[in-house]
C-alpha positions as CSV (number, residue, x, y, z in Angstrom):
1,X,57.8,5.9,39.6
2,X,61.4,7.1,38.5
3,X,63.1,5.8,35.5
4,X,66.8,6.3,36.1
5,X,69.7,5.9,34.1
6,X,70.4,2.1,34.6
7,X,66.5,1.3,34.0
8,X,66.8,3.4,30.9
9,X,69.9,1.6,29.9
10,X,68.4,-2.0,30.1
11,X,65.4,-1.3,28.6
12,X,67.1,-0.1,25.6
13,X,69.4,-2.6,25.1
14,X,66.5,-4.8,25.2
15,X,63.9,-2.9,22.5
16,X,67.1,-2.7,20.4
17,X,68.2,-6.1,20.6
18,X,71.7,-6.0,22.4
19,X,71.1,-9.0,24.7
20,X,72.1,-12.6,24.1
21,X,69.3,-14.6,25.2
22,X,70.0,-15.8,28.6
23,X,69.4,-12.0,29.1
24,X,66.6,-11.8,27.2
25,X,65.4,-14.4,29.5
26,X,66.2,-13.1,32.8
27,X,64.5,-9.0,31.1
28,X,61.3,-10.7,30.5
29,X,61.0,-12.5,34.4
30,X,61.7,-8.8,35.4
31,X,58.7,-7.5,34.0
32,X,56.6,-10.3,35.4
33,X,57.8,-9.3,38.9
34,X,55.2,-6.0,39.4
35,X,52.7,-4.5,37.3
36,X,55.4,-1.4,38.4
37,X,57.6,-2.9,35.9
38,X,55.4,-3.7,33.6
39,X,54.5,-0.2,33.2
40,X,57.6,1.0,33.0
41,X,58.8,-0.7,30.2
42,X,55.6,0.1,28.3
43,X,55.9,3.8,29.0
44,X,59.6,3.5,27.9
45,X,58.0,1.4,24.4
46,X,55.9,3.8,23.3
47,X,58.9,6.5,23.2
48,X,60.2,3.6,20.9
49,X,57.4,3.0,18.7
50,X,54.6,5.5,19.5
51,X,53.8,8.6,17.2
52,X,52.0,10.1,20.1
53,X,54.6,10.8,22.2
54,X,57.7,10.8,19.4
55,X,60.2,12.6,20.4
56,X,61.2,16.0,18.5
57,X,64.8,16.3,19.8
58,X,66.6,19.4,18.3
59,X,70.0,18.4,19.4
60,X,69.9,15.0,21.5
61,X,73.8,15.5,22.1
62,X,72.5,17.9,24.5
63,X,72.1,17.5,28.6
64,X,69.4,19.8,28.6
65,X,67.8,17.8,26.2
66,X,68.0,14.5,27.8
67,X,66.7,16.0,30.5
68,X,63.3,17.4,29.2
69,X,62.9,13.8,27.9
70,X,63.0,12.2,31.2
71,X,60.9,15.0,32.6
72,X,58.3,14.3,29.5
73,X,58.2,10.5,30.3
74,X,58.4,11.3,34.3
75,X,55.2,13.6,34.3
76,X,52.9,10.3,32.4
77,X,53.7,7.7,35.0
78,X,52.1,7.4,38.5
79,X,54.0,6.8,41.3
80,X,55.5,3.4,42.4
81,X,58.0,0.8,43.5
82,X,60.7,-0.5,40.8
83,X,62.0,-4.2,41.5
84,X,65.4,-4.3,40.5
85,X,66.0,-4.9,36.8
86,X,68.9,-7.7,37.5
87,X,70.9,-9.4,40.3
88,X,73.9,-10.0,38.0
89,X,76.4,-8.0,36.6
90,X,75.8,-9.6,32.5
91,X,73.8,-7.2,31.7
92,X,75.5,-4.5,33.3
93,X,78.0,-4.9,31.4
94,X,76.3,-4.1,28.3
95,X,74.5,-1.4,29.8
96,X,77.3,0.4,30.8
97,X,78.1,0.9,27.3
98,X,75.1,3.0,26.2
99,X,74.6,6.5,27.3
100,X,71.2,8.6,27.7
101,X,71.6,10.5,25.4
102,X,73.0,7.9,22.3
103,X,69.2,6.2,23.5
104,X,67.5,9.6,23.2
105,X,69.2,10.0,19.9
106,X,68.2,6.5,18.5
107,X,64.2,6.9,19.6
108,X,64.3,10.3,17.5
109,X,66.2,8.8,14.5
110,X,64.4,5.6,14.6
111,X,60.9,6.7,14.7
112,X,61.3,9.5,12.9
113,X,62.4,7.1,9.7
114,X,60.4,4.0,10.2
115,X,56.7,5.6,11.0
116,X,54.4,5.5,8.6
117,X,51.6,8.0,9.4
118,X,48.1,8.0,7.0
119,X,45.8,11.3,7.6
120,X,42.7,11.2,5.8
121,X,42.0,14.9,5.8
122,X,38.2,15.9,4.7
123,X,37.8,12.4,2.9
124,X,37.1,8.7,4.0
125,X,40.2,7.0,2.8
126,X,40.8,3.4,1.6
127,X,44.0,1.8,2.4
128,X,45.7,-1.7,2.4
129,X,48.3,-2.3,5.6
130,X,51.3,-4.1,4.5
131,X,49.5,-7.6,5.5
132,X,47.0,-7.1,2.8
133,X,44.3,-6.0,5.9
134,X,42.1,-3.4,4.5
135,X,41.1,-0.2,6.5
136,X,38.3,2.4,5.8
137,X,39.7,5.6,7.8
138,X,36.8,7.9,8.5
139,X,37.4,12.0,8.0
140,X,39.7,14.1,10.4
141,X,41.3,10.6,11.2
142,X,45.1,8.9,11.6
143,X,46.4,5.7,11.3
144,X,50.1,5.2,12.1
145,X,52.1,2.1,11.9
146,X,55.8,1.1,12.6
147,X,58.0,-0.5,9.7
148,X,58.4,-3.8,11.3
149,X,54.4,-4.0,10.9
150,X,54.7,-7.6,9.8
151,X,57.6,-9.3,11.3
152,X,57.1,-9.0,15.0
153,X,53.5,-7.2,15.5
154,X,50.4,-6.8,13.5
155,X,49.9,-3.3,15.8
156,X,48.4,-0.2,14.8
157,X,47.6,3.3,16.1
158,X,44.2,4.9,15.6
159,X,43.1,9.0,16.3
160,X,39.4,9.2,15.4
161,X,37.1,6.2,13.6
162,X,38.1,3.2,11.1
163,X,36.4,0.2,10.2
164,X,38.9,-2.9,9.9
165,X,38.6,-6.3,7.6
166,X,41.7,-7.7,9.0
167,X,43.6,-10.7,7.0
168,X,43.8,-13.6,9.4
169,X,47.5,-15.0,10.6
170,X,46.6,-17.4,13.6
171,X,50.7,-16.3,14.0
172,X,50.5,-12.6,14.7
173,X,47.9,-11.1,16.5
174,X,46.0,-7.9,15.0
175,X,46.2,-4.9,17.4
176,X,44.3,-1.3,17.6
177,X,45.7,1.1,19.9
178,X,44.0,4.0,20.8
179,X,45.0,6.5,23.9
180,X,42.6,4.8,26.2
181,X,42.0,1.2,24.5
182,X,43.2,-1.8,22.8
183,X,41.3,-3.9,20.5
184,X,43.2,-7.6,19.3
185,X,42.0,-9.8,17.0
186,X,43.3,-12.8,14.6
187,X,41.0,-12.1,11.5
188,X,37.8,-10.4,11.7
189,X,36.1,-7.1,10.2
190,X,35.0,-4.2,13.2
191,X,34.7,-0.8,13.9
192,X,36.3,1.3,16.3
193,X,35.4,5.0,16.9
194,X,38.0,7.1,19.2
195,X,35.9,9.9,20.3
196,X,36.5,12.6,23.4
197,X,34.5,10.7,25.8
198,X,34.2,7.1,24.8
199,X,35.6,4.9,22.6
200,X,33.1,2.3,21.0
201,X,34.2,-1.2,19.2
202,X,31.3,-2.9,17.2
203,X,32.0,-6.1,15.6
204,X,30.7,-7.4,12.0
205,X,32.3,-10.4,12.0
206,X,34.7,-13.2,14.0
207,X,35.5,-12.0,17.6
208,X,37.1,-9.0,19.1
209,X,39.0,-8.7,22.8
210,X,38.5,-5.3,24.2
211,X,40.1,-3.4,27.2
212,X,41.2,-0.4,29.1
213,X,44.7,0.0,27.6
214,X,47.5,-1.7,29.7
215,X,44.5,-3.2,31.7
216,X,44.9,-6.8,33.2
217,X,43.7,-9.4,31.1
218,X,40.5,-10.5,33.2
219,X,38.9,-7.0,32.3
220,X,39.4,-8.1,28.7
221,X,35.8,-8.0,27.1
222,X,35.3,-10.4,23.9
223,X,32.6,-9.2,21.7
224,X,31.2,-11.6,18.8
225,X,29.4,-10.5,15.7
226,X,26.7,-7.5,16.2
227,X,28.1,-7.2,19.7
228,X,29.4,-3.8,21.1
229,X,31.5,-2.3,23.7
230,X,31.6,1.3,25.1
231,X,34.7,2.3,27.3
232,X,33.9,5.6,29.1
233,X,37.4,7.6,29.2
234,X,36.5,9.6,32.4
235,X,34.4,7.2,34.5
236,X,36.6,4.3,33.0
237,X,33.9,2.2,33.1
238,X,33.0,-0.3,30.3
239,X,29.3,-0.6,28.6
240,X,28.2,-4.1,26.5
241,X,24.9,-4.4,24.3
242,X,23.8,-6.2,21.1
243,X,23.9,-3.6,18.5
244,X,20.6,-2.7,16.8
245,X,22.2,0.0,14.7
246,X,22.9,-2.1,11.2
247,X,24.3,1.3,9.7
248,X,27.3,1.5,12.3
249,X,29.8,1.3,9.4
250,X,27.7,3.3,6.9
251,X,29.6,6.3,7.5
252,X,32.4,4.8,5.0
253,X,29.9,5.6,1.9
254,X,30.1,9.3,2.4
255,X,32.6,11.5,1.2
256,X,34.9,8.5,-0.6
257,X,35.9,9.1,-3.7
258,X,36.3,5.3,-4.2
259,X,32.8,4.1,-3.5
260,X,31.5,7.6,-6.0
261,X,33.4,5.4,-8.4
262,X,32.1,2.7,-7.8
263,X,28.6,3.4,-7.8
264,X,29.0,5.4,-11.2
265,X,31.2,2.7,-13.3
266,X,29.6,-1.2,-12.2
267,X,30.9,-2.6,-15.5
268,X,34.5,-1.4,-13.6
269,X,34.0,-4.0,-10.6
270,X,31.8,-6.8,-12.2
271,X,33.0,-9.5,-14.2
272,X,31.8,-12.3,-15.6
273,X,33.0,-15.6,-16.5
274,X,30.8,-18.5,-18.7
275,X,30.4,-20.5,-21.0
276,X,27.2,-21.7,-23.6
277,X,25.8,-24.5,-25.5
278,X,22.8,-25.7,-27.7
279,X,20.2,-27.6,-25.8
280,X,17.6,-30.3,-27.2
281,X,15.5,-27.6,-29.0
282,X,18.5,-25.5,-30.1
283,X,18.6,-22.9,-27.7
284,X,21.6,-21.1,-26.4
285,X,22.1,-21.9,-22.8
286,X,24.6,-19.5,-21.2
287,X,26.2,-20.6,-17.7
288,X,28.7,-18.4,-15.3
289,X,29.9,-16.5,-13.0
290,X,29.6,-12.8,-11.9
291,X,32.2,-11.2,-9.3
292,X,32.0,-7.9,-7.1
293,X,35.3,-6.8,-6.9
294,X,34.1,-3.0,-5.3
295,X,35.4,-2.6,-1.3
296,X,31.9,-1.3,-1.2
297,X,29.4,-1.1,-3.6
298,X,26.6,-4.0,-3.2
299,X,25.2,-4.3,-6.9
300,X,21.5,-5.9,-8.0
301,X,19.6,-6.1,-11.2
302,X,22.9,-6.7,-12.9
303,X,22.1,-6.4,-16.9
304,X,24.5,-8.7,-19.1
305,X,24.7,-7.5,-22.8
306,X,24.6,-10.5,-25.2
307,X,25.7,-10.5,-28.9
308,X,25.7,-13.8,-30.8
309,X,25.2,-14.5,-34.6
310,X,25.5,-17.3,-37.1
311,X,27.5,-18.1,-40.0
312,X,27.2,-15.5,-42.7
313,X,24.7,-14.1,-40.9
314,X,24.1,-10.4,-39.3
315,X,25.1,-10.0,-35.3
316,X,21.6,-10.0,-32.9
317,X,22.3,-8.6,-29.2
318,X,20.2,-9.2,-26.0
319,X,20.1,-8.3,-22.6
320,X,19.7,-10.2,-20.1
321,X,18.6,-9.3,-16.0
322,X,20.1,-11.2,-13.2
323,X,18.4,-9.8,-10.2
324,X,20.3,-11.3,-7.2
325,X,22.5,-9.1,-4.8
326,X,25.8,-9.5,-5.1
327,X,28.0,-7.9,-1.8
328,X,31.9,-6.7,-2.0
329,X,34.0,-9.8,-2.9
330,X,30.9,-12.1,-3.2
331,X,30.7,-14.4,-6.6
332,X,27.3,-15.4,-7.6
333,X,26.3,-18.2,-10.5
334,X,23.6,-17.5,-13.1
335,X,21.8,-19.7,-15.7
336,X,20.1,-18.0,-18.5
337,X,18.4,-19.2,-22.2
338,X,18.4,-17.3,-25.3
339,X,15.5,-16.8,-27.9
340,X,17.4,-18.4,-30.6
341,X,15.7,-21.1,-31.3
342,X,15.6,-21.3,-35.2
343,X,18.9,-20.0,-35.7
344,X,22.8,-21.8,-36.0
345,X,24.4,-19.7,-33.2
346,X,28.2,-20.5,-33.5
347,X,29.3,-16.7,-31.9
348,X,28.8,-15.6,-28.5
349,X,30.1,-13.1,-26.2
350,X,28.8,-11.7,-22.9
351,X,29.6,-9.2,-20.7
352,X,28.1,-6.8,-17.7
353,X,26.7,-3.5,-19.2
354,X,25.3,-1.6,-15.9
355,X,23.5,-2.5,-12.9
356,X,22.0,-1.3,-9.6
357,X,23.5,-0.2,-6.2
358,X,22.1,-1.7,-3.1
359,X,21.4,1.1,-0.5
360,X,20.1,-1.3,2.1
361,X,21.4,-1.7,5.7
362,X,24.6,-3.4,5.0
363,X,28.4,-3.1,6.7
């Protein structure tokens, strides 16, 4: 397959957004012509909007320059047929007024100012995508997004392992993109791990397509929760099992300085709300609340501290034990009765002085 000037022309004028929409029209039945075509334009895409094959142009007003870029895309595609682009001279028209090298000049400039690339170094990192998803990036691991994240594309691009809790938007898909795979989604939390040989997508929760990148979409495989996929890079061949592993994810408690937090400061990420009153007998009944507002931490035997008093009188404390597991976002309700009996309690405050960290199989 050769991409020649006129392909490169169109193509352009159609990731930048030079056509009217007749054009736009007749671009689109192009690419359903051939899978040829279709691969073209997705080769010519992810010189657009791909960190893995961004261009690093020294001068793009150069020939020689141009030229190493069409060798660069020339030596990743397999040979081919091209269908004719257009029949009509409308687009042409447009075409004729970008060169190579202004589009070589625009992928350099463009990606080079609208990337956003996130390298988590020796540490597991914690990170919120502009759509409020939230990503755990495991060590020696990137993450790389484009600037119009949230307008057109939920799409990112993964090196290495990540676990995803992606916010749901039944408008924009979610999309993983790793140099062999793809993994889309609407709203659902999974892991992906990019290693040499294999890259493996395990699901917690909702559903998750899976494929060979730029594969047809019958080879799609959609995993459910506990489900898990294997794609072999060499053999291309593509593994499915129920996973029995519980602790797939578990590798995000290690080396993260957030969850150290969390497990040293609980009164941090629980809060309680509640309120009390004096029963039949005069007893203080307390009612409320407790949140878990840790990405990680799963807390238990959560100790309340308790100070009340009467009028005039001097301030008693107490501690009370509520002993149900409470996971990462989870709110739990809690009923408890004070030994105050023979007193006129008209002061009480509550609040969460320590409790326990689950280290249970858990995502």
């Amino acid at each position: 397959m050769t991409l020649d000037n006129q392909h490169w022309e169109r193509i352009s004028a159609y990731l930048s957004g030079d056509l009217s929409q007749d054009e736009r029209n007749a671009f689109e039945s192009w690419l359903q012509d051939s899978d040829s075509n279709r691969l073209l334009f997705q080769e010519a895409r992810l010189v657009w909007e791909s960190s893995r094959i961004k261009l690093r142009v020294k001068n793009p007003a150069t020939e020689e320059e141009l030229l190493k870029l069409r060798a660069r895309i020339k030596s990743q595609q397999p040979a081919g047929r091209i269908i004719p682009l257009f029949r009509n001279s409308a687009l042409l028209k447009i075409a004729a007024s970008l060169t190579l090298v202004t589009v070589a000049a625009y992928f350099y400039w463009t990606l080079r100012d609208t990337e956003t690339v996130i390298a988590s170094g020796d540490q597991v990192l914690t990170l919120y995508l502009p759509d409020s998803s939230r990503v755990w990036l495991n060590t020696n691991s990137t993450l790389s997004y484009t600037e119009d994240f949230t307008k057109e594309n939920r799409t990112v691009t993964l090196k290495g392992e990540a676990y995803f809790q992606v916010k749901r938007d039944t408008a924009h898909t979610f999309e993983v993109v790793t140099p062999a795979t793809t993994a889309v989604v609407l709203g659902t939390s999974f892991n992906v791990n990019d290693a040499d040989s294999a890259t493996i997508v395990t699901v917690a929760e909702g559903k998750v397509r899976f494929a060979e990148r730029d594969a047809a979409r019958e080879k799609d495989v959609v995993l459910t929760p506990r489900e898990q996929a294997t794609f072999h890079h060499r053999k291309k061949t593509m593994d499915r099992s129920r996973s029995r592993d519980m602790k797939f994810a578990a590798w995000r408690r290690y080396k993260n300085v957030q969850y150290e937090k969390e497990v040293k400061n609980s009164g941090l990420y629980l809060a309680t709300q509640y309120t009390w009153r004096k029963n039949q007998i005069n007893q203080s009944v307390i009612e409320g609340t407790i949140r878990n507002s840790a990405s990680l931490a799963v807390y238990r035997d959560i100790v309340l501290y308790v100070t009340y008093s009467q009028p005039g009188g001097p301030q008693k404390t107490s501690r009370l034990v509520i002993g149900e597991t409470v996971n990462p976002g989870q709110t739990i309700d809690y009923r408890r009765r004070l030994l105050d009996i023979f007193t006129e309690t008209n002061v009480l405050h509550v609040k969460v002085e320590s409790a326990e960290v689950e280290t249970g199989d858990h995502y």
